[in-house]
Z-matrix of the N, CA and C atoms (Angstrom, degrees):
N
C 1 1.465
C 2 1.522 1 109.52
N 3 1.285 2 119.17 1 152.98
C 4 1.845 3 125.50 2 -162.91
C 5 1.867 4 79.60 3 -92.90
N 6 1.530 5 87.98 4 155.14
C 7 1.607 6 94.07 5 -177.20
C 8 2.113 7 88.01 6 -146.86
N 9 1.331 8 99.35 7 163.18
C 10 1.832 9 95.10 8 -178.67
C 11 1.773 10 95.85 9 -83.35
N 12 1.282 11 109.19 10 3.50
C 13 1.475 12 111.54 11 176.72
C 14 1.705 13 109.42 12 -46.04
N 15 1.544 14 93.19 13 -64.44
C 16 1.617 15 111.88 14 161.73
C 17 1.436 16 133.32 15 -30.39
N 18 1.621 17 112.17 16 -21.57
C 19 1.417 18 93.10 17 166.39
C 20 1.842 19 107.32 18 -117.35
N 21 1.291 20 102.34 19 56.91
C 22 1.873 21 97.79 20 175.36
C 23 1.016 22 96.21 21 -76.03
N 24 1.833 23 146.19 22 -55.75
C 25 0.990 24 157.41 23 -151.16
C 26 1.740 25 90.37 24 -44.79
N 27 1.431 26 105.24 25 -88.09
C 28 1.426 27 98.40 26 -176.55
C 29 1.854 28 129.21 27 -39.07
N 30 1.546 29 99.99 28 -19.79
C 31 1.333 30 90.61 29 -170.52
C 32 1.514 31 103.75 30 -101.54
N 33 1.217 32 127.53 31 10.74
C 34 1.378 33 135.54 32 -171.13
C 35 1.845 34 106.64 33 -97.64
N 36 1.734 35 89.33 34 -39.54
C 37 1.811 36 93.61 35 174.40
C 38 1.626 37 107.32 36 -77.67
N 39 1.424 38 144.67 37 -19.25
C 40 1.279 39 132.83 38 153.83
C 41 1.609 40 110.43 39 -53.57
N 42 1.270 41 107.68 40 -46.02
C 43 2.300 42 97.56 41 179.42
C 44 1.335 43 112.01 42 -67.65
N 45 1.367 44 112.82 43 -29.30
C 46 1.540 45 112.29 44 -155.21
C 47 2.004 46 116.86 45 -51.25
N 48 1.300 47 105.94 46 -12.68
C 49 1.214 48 118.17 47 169.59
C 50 1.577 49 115.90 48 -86.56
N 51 1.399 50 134.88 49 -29.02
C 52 1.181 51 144.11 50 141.70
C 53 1.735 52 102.98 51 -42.18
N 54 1.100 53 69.43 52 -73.79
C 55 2.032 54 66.49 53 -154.08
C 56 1.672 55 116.41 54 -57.34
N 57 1.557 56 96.99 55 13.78
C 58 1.862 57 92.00 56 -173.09
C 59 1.660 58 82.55 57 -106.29
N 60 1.659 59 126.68 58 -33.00
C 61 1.339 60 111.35 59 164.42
C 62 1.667 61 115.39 60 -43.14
N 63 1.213 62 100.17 61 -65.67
C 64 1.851 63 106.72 62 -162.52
C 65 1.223 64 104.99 63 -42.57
N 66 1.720 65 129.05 64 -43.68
C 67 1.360 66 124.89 65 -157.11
C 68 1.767 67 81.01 66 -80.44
N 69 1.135 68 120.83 67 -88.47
C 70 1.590 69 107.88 68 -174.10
C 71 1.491 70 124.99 69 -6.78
N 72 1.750 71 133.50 70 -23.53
C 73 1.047 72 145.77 71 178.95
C 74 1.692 73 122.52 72 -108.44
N 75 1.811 74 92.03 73 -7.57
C 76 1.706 75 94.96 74 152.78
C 77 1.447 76 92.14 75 103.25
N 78 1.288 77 127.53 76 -3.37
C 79 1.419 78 112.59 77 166.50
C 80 1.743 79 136.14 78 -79.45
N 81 1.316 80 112.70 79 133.75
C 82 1.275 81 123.79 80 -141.80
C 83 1.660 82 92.32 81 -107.93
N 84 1.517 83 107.22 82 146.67
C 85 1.060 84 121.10 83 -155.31
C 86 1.760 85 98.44 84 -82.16
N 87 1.332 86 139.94 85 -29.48
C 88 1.434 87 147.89 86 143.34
C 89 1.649 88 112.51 87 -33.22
N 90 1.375 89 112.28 88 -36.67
C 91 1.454 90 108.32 89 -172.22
C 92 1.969 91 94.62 90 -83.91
N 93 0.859 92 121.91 91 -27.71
C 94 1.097 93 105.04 92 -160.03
C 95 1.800 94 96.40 93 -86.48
N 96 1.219 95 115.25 94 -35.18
C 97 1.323 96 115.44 95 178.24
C 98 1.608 97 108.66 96 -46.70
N 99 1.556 98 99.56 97 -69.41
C 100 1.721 99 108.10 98 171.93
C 101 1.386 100 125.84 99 -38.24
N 102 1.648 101 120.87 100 -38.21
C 103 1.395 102 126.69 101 161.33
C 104 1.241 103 112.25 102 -60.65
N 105 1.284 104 128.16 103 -46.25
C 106 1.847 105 113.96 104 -176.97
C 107 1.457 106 109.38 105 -68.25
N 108 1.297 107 111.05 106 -45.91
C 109 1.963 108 112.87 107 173.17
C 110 1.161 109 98.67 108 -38.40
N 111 1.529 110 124.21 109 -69.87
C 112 1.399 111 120.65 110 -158.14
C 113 2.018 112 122.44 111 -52.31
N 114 2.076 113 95.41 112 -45.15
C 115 1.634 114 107.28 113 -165.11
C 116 1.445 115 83.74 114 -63.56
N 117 1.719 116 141.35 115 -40.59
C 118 0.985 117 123.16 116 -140.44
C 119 1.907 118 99.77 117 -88.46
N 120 1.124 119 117.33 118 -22.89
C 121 1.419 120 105.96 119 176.24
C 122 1.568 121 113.77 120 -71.73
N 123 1.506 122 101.98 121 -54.73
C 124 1.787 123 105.32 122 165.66
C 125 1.799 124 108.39 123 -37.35
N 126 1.192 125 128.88 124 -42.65
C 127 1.155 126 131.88 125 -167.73
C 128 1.291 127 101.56 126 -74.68
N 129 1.029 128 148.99 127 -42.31
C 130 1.232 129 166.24 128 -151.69
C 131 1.741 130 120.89 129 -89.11
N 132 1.467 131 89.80 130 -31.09
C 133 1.811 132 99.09 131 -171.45
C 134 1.778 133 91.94 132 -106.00
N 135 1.425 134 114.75 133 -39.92
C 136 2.002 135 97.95 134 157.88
C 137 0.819 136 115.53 135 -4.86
N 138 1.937 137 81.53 136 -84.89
C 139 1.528 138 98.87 137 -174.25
C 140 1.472 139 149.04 138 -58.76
N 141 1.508 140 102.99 139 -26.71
C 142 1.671 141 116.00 140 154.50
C 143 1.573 142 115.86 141 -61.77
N 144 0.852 143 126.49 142 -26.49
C 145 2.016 144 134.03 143 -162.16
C 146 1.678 145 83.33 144 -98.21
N 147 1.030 146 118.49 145 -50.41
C 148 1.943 147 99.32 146 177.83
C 149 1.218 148 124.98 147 -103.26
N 150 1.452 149 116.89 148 26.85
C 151 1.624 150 122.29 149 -153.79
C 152 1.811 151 111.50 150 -77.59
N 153 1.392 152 112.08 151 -5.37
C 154 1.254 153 136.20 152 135.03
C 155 1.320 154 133.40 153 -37.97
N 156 1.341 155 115.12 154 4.79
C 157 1.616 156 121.44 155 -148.03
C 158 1.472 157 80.13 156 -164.86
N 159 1.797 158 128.78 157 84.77
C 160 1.474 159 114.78 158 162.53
C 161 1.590 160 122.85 159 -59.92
N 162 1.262 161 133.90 160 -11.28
C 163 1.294 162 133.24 161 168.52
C 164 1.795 163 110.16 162 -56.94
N 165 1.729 164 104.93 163 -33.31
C 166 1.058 165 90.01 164 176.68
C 167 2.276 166 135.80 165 -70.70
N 168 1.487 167 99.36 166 -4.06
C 169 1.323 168 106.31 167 -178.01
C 170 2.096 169 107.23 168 -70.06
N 171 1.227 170 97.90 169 -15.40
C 172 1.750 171 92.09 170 -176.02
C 173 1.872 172 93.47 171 -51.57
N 174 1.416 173 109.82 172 -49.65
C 175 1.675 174 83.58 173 179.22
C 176 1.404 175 122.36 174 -37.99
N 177 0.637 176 129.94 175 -43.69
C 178 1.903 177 120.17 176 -171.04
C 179 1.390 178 98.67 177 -65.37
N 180 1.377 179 146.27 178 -68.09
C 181 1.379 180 134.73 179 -172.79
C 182 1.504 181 115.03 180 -37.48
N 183 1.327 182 106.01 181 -43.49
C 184 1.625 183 126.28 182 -179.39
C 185 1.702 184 114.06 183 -50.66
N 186 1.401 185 88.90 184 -75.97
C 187 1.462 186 105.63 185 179.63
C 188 1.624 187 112.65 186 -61.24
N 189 1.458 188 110.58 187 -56.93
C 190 1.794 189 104.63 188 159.73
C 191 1.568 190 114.47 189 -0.20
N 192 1.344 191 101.15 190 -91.93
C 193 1.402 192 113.60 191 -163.40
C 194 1.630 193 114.61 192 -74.79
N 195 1.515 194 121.93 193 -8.17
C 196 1.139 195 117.94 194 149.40
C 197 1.317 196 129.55 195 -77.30
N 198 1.310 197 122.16 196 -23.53
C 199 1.433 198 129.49 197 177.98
C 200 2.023 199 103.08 198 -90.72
N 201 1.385 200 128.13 199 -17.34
C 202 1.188 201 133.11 200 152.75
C 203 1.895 202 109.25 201 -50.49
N 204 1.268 203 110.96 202 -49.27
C 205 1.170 204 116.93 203 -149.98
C 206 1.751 205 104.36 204 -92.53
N 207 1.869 206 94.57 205 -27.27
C 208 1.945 207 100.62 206 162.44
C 209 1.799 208 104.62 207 -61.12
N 210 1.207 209 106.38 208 -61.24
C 211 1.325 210 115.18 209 -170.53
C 212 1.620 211 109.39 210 -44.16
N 213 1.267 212 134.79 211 -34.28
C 214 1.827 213 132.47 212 -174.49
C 215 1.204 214 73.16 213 -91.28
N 216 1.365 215 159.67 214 -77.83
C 217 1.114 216 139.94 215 -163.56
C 218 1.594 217 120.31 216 -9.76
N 219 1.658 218 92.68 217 -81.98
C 220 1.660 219 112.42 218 -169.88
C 221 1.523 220 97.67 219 -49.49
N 222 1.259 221 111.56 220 -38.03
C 223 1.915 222 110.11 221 -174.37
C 224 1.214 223 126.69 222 -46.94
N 225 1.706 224 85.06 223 -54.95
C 226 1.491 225 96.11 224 175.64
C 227 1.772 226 130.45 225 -86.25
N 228 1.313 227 122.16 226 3.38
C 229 1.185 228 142.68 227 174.46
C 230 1.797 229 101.79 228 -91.38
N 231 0.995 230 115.76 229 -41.34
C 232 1.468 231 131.80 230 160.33
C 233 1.661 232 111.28 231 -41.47
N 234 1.204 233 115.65 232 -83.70
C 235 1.289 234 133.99 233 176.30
C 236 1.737 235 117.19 234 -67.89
N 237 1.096 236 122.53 235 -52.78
C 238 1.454 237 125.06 236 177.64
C 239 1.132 238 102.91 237 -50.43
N 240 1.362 239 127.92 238 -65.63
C 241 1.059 240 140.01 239 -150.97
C 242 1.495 241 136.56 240 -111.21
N 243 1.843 242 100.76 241 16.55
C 244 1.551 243 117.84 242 159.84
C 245 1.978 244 91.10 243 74.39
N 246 1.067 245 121.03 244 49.82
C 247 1.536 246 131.66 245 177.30
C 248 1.444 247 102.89 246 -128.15
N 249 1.404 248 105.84 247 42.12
C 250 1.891 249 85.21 248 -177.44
C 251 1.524 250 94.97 249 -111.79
N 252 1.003 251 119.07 250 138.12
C 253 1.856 252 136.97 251 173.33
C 254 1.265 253 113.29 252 -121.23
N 255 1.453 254 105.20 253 152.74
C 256 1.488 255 118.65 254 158.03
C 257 1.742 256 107.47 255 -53.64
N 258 1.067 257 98.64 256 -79.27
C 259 1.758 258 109.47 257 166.71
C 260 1.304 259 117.23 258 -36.61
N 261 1.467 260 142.05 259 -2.30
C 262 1.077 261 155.98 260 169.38
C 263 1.393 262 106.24 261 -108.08
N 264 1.140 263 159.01 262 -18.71
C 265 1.210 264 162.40 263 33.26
C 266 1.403 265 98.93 264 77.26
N 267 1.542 266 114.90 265 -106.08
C 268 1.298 267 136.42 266 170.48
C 269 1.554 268 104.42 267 -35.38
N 270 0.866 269 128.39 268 -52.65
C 271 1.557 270 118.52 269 -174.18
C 272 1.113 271 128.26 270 -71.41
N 273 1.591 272 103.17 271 -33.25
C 274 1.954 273 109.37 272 177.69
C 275 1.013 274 89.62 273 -63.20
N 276 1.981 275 139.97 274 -66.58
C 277 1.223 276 129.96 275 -154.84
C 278 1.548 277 123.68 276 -68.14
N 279 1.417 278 115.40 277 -21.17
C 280 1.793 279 123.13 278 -179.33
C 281 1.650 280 92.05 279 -52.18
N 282 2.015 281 92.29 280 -85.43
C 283 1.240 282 122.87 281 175.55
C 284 1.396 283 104.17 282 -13.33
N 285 1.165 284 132.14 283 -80.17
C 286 1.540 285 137.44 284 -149.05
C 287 1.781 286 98.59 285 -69.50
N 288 1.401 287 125.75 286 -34.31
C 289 1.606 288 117.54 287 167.25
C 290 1.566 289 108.47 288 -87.89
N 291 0.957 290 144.93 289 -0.90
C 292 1.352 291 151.19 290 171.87
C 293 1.745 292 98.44 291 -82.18
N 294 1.418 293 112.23 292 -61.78
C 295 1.608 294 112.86 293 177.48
C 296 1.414 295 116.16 294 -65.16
N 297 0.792 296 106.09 295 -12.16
C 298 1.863 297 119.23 296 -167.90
C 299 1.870 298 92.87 297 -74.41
N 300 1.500 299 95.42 298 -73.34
C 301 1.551 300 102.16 299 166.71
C 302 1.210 301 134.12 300 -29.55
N 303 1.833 302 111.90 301 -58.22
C 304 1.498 303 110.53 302 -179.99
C 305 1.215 304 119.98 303 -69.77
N 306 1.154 305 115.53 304 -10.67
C 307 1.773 306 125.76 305 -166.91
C 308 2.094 307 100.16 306 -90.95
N 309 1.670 308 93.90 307 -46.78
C 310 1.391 309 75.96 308 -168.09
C 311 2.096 310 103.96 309 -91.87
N 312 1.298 311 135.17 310 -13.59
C 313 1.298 312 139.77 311 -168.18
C 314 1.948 313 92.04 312 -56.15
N 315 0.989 314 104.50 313 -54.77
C 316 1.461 315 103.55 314 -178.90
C 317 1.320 316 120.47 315 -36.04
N 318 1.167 317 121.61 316 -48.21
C 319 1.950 318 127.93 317 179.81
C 320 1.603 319 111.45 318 -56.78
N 321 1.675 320 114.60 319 -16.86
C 322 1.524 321 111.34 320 166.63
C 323 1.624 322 107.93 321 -85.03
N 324 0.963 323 119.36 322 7.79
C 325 1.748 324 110.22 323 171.47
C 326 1.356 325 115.15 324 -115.55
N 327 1.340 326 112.48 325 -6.01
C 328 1.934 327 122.36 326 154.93
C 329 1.271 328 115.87 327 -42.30
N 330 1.465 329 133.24 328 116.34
C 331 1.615 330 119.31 329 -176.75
C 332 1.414 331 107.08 330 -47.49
N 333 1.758 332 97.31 331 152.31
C 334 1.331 333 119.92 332 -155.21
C 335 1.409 334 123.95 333 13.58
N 336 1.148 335 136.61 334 53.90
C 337 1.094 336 126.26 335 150.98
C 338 1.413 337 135.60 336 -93.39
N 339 1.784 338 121.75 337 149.56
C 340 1.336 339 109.85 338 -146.88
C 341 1.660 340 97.59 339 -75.14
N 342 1.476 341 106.47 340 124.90
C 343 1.434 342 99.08 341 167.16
C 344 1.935 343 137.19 342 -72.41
N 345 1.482 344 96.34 343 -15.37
C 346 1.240 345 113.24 344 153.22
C 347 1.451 346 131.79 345 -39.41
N 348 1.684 347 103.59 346 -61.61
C 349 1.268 348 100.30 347 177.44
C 350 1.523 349 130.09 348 -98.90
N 351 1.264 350 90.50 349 8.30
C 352 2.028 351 98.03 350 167.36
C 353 1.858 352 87.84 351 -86.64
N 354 1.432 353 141.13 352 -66.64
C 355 1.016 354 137.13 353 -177.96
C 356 2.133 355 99.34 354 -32.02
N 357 1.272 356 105.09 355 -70.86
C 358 1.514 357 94.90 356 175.12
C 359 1.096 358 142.83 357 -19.10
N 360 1.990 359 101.06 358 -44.52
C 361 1.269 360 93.29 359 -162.60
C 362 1.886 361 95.13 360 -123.29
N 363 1.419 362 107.24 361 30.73
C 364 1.729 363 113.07 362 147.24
C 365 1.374 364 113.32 363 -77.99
N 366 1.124 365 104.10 364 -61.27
C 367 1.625 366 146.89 365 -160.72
C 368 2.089 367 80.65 366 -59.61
N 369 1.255 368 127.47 367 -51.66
C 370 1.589 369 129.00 368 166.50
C 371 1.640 370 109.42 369 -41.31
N 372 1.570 371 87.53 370 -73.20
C 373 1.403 372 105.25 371 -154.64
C 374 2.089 373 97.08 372 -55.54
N 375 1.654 374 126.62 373 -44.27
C 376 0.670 375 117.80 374 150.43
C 377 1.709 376 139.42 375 -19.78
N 378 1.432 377 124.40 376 -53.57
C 379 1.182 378 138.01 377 -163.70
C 380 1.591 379 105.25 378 -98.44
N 381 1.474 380 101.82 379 -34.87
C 382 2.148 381 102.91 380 175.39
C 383 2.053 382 104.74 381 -68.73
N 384 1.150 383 116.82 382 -16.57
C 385 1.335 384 109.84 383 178.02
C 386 1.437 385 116.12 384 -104.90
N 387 1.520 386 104.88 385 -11.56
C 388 1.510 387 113.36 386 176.79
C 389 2.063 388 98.84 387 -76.08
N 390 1.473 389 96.50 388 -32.30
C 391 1.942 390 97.41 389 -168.99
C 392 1.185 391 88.47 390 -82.75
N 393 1.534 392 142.22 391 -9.47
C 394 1.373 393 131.56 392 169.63
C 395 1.934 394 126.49 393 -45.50
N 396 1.873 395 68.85 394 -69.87
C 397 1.648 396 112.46 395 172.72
C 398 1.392 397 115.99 396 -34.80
N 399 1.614 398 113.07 397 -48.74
C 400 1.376 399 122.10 398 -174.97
C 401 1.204 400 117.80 399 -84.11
N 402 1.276 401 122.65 400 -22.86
C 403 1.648 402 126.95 401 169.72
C 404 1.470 403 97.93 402 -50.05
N 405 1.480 404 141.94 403 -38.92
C 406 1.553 405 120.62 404 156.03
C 407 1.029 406 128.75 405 -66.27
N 408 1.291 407 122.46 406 -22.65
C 409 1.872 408 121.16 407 174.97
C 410 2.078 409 107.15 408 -62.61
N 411 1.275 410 87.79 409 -36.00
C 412 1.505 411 96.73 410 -173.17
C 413 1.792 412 121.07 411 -85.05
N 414 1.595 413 96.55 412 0.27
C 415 1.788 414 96.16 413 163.51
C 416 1.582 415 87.72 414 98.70
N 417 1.470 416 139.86 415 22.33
C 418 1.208 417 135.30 416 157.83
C 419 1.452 418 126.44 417 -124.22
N 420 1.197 419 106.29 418 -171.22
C 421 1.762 420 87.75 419 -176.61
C 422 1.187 421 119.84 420 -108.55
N 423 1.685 422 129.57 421 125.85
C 424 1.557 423 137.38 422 171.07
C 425 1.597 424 106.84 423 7.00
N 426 1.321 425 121.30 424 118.57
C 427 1.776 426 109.73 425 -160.88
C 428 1.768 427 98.49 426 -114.30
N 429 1.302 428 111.24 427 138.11
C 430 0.935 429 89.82 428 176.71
C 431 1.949 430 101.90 429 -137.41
N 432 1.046 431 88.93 430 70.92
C 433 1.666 432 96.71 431 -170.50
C 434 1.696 433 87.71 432 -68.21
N 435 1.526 434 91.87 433 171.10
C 436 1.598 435 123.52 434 160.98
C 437 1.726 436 109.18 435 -104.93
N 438 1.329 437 110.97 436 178.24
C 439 1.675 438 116.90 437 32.65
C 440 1.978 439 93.35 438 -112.63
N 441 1.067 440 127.91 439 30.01
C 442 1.436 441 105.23 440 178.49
C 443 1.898 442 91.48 441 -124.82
N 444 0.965 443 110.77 442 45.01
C 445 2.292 444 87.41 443 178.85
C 446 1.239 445 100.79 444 -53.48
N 447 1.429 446 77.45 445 -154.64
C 448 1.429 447 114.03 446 -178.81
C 449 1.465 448 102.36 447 -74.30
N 450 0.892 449 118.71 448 -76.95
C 451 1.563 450 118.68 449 -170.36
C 452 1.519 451 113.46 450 -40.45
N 453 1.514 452 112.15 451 -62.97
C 454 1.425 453 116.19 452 -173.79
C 455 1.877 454 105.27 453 -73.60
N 456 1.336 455 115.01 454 -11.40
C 457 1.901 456 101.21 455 149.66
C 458 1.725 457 101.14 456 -44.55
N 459 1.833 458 95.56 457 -92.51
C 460 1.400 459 97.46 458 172.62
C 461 1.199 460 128.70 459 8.20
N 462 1.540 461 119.69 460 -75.09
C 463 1.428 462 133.19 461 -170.44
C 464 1.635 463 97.86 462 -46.87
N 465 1.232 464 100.52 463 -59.01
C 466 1.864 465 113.19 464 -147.46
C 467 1.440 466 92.36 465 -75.69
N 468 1.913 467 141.20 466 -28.94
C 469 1.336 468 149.14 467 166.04
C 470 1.047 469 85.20 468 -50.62
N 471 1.242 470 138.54 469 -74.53
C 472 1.813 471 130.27 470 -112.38
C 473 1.671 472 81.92 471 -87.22
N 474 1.331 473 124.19 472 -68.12
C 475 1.674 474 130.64 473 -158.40
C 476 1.976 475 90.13 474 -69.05
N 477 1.066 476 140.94 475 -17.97
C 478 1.704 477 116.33 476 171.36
C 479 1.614 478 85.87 477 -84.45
N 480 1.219 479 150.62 478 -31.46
C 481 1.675 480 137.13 479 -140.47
C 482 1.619 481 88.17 480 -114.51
N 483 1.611 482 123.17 481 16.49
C 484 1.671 483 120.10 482 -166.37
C 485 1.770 484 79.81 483 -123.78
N 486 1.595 485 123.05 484 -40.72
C 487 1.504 486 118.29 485 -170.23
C 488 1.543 487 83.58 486 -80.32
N 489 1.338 488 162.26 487 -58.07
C 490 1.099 489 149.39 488 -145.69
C 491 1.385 490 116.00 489 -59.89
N 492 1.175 491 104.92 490 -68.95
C 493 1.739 492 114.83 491 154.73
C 494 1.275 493 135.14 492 -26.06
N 495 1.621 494 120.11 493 -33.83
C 496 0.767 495 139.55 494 160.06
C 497 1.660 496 135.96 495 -71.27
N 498 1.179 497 95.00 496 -21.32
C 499 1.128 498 111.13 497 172.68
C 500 1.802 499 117.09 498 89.28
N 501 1.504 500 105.91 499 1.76
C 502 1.417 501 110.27 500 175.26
C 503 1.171 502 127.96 501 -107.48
N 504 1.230 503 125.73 502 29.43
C 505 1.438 504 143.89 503 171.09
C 506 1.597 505 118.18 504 -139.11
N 507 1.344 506 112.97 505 139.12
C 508 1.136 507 95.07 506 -176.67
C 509 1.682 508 123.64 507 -141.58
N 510 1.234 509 136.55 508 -114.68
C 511 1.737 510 118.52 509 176.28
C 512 1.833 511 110.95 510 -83.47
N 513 1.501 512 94.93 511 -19.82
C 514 1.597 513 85.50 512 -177.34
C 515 1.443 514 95.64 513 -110.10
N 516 0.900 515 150.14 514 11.88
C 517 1.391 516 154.35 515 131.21
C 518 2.019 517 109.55 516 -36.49
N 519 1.304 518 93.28 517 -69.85
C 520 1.808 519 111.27 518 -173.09
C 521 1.152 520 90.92 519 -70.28
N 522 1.951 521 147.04 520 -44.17
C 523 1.316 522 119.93 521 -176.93
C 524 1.435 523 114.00 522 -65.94
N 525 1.160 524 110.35 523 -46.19
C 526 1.512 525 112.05 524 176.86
C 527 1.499 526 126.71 525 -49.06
N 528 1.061 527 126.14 526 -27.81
C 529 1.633 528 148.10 527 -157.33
C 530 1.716 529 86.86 528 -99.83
N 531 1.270 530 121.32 529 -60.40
C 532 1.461 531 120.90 530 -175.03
C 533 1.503 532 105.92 531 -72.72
N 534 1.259 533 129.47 532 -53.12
C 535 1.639 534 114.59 533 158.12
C 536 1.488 535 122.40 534 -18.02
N 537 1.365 536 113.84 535 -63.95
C 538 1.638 537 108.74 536 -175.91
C 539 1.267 538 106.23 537 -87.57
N 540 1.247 539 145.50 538 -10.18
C 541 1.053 540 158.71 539 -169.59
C 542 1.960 541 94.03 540 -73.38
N 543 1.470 542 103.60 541 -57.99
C 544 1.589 543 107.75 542 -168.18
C 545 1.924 544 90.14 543 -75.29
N 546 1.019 545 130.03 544 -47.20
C 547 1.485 546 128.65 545 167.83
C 548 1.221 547 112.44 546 -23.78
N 549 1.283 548 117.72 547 -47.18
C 550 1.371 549 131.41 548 -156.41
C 551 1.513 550 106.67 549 -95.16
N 552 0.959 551 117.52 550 -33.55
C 553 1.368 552 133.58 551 151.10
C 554 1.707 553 122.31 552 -52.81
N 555 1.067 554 118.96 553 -63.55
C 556 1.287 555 118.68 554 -174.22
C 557 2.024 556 101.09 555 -57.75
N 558 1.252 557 105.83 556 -41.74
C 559 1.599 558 135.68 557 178.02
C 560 1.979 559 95.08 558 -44.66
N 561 1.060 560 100.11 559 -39.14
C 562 1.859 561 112.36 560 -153.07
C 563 1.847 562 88.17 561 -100.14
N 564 1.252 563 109.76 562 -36.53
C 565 1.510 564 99.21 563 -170.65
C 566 1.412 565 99.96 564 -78.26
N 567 1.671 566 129.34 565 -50.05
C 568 1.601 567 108.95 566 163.95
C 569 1.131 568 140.22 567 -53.17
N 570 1.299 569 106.29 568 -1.33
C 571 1.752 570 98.37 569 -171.75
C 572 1.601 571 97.53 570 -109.25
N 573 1.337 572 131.61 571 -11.04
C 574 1.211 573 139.04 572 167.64
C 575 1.714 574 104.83 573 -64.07
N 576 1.602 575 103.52 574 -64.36
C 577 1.393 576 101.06 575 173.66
C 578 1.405 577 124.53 576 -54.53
N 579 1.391 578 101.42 577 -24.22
C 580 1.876 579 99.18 578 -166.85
C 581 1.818 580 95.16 579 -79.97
N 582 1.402 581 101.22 580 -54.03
C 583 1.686 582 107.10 581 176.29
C 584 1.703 583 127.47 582 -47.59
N 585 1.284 584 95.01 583 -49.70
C 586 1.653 585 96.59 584 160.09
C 587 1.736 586 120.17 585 -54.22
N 588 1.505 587 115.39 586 -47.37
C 589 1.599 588 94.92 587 -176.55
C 590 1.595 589 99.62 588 -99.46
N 591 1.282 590 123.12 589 32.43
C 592 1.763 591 126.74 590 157.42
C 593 1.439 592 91.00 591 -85.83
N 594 1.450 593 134.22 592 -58.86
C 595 1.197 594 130.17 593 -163.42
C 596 1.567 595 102.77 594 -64.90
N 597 1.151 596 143.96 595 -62.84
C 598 0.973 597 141.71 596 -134.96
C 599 2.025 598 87.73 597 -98.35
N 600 0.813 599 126.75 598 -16.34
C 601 1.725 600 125.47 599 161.81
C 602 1.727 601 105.47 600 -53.34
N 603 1.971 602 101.13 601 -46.06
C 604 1.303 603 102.35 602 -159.77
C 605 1.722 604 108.78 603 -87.54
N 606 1.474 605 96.72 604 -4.92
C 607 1.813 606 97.05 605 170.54
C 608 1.210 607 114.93 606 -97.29
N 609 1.342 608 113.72 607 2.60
C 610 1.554 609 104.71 608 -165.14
C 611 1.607 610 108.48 609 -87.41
N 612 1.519 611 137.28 610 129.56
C 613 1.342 612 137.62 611 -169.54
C 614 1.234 613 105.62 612 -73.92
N 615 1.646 614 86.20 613 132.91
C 616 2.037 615 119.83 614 -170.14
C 617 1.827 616 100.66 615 -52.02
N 618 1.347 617 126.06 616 143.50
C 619 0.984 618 111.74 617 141.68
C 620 1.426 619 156.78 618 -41.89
């Protein structure tokens, strides 16, 4: 399944002039990881403490695509630039389910909305990056199938938390959107698992 995972490439060669400043100025590809964990929980509890106030959801569209654009950052400061760690490792993956959380826990304190299925589809998005993770424990490579990643969460967060704000969406709008959303998820966590042990079937030496 196509995921917006697929177009970092292109969006990584628009930063790559940023991020050849930052490293020239000593910034380390760990700091930037640790900075998005952090803006995205601060971002997150705002928005829970005024979630009474739908104007307040435009943060998530905002921050979304800035914390998209930290994240190719840290990647590529990582890789370009001989910054790759174990401890860098550990941090992209905490960080990135830690932010995942603060960004989406907020949409259960939107009037009436079902808190069940925003819990569902953390508690998803949680477990589709954990079956990622393990496609390397299992002799394959870090998987990051669709159709729900990381990125295309993002997408589908930012445009329900862009109608909220707006005032044209409303509790059965956000249940509905998080319904297929966790669908899409459960959808994304098998095909990670199924894809990870396809790969590792196809590395394993022939008799």
């Amino acid at each position: 399944m196509p995921s917006i995972y697929q177009l970092k490439p292109a969006f990584q060669n628009l930063l790559r002039p940023m991020v050849q400043r930052l490293y020239n100025n000593g910034v380390t590809a760990n700091q930037v990881t640790v900075l998005a964990g952090i803006v995205s929980v601060l971002v997150g509890a705002v928005i829970a403490w005024f979630a009474n106030h739908p104007w307040i959801f435009v943060l998530v569209p905002i921050w979304m695509i800035l914390r998209m654009a930290l994240n190719a950052v840290d990647g590529m400061l990582a890789r370009e630039f001989g910054q790759q760690s174990h401890l860098g490792a550990y941090l992209n993956e905490l960080c990135d389910i830690i932010a995942d959380a603060a960004l989406i826990l907020p949409f259960a304190l939107f009037a009436d909305t079902s808190l069940l299925l925003v819990l569902l589809v953390t508690l998803l998005a949680l477990f589709s990056e954990y079956a990622g993770v393990l496609g390397a424990m299992v002799g394959a490579l870090r998987r990051y199938d669709g159709p729900m990643g990381k990125s295309d969460r993002a997408f589908v967060l930012g445009v329900l938390a862009t109608g909220i704000a707006l005032g044209w969406l409303g509790a059965l709008w956000v249940d509905g959107v998080m319904a297929v959303v966790a669908a899409l998820l459960v959808y994304t966590l098998v095909n990670r698992v199924r894809h990870g042990l396809s790969q590792v079937k196809e590395n394993a030496p022939s008799a």
